[in-house]
MARBA-3410 file (N, C-alpha, C, O; in Angstrom, 1 decimal):
144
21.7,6.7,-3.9,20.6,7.5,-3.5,20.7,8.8,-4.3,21.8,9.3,-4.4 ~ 19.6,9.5,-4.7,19.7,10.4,-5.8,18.5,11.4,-4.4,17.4,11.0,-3.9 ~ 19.3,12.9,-4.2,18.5,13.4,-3.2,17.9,14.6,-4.0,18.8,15.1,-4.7 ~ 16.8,15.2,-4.2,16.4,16.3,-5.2,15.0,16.7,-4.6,14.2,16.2,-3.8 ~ 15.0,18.1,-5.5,13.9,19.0,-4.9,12.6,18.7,-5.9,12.9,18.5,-7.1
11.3,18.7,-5.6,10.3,17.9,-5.7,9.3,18.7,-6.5,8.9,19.6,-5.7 ~ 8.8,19.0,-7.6,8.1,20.0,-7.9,6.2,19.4,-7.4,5.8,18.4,-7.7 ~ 5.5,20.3,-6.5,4.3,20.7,-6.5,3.6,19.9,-7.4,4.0,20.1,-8.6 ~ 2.5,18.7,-7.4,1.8,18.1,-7.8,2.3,17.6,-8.9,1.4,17.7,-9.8 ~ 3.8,17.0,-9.5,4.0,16.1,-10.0,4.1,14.8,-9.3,4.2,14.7,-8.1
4.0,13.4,-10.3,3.4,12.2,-9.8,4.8,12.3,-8.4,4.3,11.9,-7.4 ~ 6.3,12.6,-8.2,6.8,12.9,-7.4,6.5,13.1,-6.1,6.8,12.4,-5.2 ~ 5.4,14.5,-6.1,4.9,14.8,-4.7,3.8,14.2,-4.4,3.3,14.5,-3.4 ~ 3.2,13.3,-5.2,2.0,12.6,-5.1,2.8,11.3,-3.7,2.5,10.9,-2.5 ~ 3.7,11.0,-4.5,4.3,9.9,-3.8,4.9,10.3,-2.3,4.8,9.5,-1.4
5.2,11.2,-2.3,5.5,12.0,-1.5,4.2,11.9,-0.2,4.2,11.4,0.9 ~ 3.1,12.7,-0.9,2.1,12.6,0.2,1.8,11.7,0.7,1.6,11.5,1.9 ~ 1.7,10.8,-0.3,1.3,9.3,0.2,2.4,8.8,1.6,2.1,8.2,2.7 ~ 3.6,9.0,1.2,4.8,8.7,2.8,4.5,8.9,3.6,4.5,8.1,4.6 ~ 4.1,10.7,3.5,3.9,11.5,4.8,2.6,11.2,5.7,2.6,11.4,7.0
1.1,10.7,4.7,-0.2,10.2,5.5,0.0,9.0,5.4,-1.0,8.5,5.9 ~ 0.8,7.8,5.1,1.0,6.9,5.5,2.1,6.8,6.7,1.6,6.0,7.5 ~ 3.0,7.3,7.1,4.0,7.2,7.9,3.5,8.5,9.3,3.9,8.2,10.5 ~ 2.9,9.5,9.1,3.0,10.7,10.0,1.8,11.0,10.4,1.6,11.6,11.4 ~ 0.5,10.6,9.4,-1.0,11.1,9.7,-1.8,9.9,10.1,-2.5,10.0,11.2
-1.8,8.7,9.4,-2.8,7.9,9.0,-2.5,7.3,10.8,-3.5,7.5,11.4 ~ -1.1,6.5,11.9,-1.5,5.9,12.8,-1.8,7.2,13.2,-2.1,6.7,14.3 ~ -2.1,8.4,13.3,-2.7,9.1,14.3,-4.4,9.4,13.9,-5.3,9.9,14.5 ~ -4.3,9.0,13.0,-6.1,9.2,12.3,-6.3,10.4,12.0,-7.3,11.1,12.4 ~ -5.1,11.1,11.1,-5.2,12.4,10.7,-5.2,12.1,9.2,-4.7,11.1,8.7
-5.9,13.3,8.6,-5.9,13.0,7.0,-4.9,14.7,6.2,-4.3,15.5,6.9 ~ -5.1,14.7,5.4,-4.4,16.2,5.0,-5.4,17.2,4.4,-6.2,17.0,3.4 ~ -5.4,18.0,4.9,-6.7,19.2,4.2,-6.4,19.6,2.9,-5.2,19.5,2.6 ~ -7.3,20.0,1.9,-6.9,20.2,0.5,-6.4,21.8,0.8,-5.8,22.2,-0.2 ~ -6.6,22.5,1.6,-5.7,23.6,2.2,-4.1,23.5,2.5,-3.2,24.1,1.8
-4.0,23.1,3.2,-2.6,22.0,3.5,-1.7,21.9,2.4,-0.6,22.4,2.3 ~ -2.5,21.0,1.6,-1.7,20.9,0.3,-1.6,21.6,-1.0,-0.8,21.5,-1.9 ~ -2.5,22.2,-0.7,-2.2,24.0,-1.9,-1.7,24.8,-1.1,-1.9,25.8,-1.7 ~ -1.1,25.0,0.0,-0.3,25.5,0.9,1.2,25.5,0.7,2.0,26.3,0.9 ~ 1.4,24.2,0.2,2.6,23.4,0.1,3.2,23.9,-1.5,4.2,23.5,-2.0
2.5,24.6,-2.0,3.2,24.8,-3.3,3.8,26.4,-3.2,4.0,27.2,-4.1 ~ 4.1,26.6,-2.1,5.0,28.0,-1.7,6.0,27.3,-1.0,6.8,28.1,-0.4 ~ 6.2,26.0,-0.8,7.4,25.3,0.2,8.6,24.9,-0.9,8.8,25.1,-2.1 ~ 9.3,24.4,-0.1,10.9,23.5,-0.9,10.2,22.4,-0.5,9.5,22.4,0.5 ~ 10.2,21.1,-1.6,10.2,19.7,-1.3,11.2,19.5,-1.6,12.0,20.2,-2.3
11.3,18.2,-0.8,12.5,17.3,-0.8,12.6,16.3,-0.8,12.0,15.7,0.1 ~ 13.2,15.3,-1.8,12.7,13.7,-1.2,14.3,13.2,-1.8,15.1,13.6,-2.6 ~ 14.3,12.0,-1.0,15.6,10.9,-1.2,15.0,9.6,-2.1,14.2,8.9,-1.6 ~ 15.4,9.3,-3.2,15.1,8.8,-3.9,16.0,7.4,-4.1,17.1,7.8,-4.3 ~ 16.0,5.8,-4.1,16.5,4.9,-4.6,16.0,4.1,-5.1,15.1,3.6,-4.6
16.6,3.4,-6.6,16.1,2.8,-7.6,14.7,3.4,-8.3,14.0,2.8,-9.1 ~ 14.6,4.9,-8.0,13.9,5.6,-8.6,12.3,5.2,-7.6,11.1,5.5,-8.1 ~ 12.6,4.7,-6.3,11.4,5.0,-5.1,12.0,5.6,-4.4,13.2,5.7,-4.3 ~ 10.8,6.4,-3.6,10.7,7.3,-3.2,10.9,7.0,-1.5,9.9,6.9,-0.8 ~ 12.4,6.9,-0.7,12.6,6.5,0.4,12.2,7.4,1.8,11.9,6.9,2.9
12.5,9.1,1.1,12.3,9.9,2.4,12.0,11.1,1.7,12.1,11.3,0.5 ~ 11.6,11.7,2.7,11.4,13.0,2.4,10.8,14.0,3.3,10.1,13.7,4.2 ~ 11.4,15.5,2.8,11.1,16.8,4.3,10.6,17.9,3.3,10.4,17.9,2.0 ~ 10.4,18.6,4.2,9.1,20.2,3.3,10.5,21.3,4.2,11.3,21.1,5.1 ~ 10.2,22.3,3.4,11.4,23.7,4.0,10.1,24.6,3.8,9.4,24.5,2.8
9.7,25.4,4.8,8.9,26.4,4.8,9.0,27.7,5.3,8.9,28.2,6.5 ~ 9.5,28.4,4.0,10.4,30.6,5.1,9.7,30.7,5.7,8.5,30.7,5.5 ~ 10.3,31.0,6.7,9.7,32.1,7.6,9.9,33.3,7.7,8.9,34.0,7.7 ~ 10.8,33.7,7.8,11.4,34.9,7.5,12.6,35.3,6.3,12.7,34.3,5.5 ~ 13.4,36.3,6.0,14.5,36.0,5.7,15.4,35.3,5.8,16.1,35.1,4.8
15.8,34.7,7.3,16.8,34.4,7.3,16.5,32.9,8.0,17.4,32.1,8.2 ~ 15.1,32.7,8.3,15.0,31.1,8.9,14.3,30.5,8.2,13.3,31.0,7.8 ~ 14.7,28.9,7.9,13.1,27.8,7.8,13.0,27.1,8.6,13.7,27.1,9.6 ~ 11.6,26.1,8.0,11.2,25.7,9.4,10.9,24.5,8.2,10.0,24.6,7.4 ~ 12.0,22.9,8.3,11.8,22.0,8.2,10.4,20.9,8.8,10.2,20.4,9.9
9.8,20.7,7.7,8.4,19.6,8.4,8.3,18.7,7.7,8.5,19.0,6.5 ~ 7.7,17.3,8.0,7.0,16.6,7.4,8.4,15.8,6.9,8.7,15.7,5.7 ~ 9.0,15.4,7.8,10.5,14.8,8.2,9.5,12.8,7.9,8.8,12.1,8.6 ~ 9.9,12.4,6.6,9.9,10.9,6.9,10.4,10.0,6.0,10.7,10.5,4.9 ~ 10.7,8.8,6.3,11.7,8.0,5.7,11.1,6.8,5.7,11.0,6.3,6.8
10.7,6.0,4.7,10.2,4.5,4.9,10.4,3.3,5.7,11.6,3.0,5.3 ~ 10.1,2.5,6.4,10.6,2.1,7.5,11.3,0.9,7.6,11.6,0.2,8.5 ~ 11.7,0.8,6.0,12.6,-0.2,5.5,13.9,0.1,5.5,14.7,-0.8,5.6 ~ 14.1,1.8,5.3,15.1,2.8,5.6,15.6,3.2,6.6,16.7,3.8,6.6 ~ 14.7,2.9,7.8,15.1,3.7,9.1,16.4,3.0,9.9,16.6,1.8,9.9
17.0,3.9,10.3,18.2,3.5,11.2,19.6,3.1,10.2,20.7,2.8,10.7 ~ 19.3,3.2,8.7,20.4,3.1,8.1,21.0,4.1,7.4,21.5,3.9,6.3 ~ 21.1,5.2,7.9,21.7,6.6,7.3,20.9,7.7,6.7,21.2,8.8,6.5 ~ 19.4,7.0,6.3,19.2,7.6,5.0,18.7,8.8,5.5,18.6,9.6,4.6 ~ 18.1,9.4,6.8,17.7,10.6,7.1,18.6,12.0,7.8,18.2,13.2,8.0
20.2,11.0,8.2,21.3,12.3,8.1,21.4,12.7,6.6,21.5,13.9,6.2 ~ 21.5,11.7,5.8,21.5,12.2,4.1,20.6,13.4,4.1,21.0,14.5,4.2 ~ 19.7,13.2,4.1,18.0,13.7,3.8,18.4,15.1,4.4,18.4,16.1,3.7 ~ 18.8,15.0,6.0,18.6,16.6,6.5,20.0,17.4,6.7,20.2,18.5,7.2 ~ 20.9,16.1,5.8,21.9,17.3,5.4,21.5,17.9,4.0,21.7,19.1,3.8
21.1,17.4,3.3,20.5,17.7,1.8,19.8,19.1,2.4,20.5,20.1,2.2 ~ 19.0,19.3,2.8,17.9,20.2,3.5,18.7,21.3,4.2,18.2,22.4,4.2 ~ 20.0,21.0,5.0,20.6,22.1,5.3,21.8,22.6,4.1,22.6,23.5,4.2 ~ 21.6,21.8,3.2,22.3,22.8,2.5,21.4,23.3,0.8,21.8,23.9,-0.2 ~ 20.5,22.9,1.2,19.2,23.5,0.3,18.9,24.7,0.4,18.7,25.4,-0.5
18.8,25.0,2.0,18.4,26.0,2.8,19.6,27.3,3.2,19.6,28.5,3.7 ~ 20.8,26.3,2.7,22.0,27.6,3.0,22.3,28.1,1.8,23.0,29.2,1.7 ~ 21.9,27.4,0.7,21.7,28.1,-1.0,21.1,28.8,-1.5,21.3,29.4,-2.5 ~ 19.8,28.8,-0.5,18.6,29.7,-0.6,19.2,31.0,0.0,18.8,32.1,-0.4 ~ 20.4,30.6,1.1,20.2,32.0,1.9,19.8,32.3,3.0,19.6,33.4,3.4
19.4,30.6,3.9,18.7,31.1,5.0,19.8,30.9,6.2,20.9,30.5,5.8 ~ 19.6,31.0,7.4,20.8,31.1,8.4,20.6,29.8,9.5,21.4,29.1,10.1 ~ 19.3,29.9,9.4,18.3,29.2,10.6,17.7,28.2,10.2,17.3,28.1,9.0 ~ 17.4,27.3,11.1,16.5,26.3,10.5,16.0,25.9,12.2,16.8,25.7,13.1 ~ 14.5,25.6,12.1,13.6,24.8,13.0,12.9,24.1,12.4,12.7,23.8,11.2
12.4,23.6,13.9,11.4,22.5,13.3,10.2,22.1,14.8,10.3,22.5,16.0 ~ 9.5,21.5,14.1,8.7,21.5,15.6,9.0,19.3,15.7,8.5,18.4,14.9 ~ 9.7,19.0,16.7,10.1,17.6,16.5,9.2,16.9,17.6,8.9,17.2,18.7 ~ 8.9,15.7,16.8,8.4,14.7,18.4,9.2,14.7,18.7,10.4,14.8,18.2 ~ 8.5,14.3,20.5,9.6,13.9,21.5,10.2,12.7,20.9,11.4,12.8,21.1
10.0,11.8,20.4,10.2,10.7,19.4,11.8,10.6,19.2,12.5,9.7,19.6 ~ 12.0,12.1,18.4,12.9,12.2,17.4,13.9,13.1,17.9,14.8,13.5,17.2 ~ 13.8,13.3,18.8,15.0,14.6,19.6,16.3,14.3,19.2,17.2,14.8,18.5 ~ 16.0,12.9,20.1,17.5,12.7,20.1,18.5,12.3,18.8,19.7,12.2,18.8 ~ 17.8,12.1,17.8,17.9,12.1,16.3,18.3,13.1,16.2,19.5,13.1,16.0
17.7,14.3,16.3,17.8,15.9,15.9,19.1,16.1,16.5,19.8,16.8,15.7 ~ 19.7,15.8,17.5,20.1,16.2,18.4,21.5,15.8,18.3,22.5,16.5,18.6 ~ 21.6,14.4,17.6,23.0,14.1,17.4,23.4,15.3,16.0,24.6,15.6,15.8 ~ 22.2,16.0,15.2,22.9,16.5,14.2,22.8,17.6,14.2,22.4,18.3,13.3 ~ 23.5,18.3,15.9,23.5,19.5,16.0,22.5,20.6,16.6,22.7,21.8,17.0
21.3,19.8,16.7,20.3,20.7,17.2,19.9,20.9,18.3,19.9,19.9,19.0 ~ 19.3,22.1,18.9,19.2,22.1,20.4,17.5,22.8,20.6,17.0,23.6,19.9 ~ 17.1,21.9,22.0,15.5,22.3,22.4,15.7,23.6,22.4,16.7,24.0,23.0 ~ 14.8,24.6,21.8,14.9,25.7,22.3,13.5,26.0,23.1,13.5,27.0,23.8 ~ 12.5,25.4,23.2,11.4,25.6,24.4,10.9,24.9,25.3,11.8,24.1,25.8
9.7,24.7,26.0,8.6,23.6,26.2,8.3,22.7,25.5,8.6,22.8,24.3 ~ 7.7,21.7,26.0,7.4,20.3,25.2,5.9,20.9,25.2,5.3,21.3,26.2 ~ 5.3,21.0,23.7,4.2,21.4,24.0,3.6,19.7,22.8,4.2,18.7,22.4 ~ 2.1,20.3,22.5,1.4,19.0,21.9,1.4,19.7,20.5,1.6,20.9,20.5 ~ 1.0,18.8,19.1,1.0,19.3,18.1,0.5,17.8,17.3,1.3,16.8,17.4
-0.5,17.6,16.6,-0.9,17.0,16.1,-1.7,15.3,17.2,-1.9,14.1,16.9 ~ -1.9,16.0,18.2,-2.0,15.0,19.2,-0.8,14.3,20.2,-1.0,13.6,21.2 ~ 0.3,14.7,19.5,1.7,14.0,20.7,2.5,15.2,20.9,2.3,16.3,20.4 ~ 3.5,14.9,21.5,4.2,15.5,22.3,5.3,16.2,21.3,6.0,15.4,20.6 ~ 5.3,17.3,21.3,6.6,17.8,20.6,7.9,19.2,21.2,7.8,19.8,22.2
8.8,19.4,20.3,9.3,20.5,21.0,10.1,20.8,19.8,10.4,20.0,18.9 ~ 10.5,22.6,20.1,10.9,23.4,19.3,12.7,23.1,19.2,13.5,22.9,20.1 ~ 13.0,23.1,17.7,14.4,22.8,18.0,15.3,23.4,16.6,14.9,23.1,15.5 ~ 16.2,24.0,16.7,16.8,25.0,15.9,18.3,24.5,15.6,18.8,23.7,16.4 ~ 19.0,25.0,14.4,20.4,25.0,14.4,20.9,25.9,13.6,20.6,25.9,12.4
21.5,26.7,14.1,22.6,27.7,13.0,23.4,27.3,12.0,24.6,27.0,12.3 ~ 22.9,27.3,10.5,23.6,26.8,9.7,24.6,27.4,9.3,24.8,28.6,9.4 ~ 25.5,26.6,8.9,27.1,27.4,8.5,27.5,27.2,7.3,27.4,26.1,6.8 ~ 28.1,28.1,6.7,28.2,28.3,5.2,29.7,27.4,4.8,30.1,27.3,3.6
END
């Protein structure tokens, strides 16, 4: 698996989107705004790559100096449950600790908690809604 940072509308992130509205938008009947995605050329991509397809991939978005806020967390579902997304979001915490940031969130489905959760991370609010389902805020202090 070859894990690497994604440049902004190469055929890459094309593939890329395609994951994220196939896997994260499309069962919800959401599509991506062409805002959205000229938005996304101020982020870190990220994607996990084997045999030169495109298995997973997450977005890093600053927030501040010292925090990001990981989104758009997905892994093909031929991949799921076999490692490839602790790969992925350790790749991402230490993307993000190269950059310099300290912090990382994310807004996670209830779905996915407990995923988050084995890799350190903790609810820090309410369960609120966000793209139509249930989600919650959840953070971890990265360590150098």
């Amino acid at each position: 698996m070859i894990l690497k940072k994604i440049d902004h509308g190469s055929p890459e992130y094309l593939l890329m989107v395609e994951l994220r509205y196939r896997l994260l938008r499309k069962p919800l009947g959401l599509e991506f705004s062409e805002l959205e995605l000229e938005n996304e050329k101020q982020d870190i991509l990220l994607g996990a790559f084997e045999n030169q397809i495109l298995i997973g991939c997450c977005i890093l978005t600053p927030i501040d100096s010292g925090t990001v806020r990981m989104r758009q967390m997905a892994v093909r579902e031929d991949h799921q449950s076999k490692g490839f997304g602790r790969f992925l979001m350790a790749f991402a915490e230490e993307t993000a600790l190269a950059l310099g940031y300290q912090n990382l969130i994310m807004h996670a489905r209830d779905t996915a908690t407990g995923f988050y959760k084995k890799l350190g991370y903790h609810i820090t609010g309410e369960k609120f809604e966000e793209v139509s389902i249930p989600h919650y805020t959840m953070s971890k202090q990265l360590n150098a």
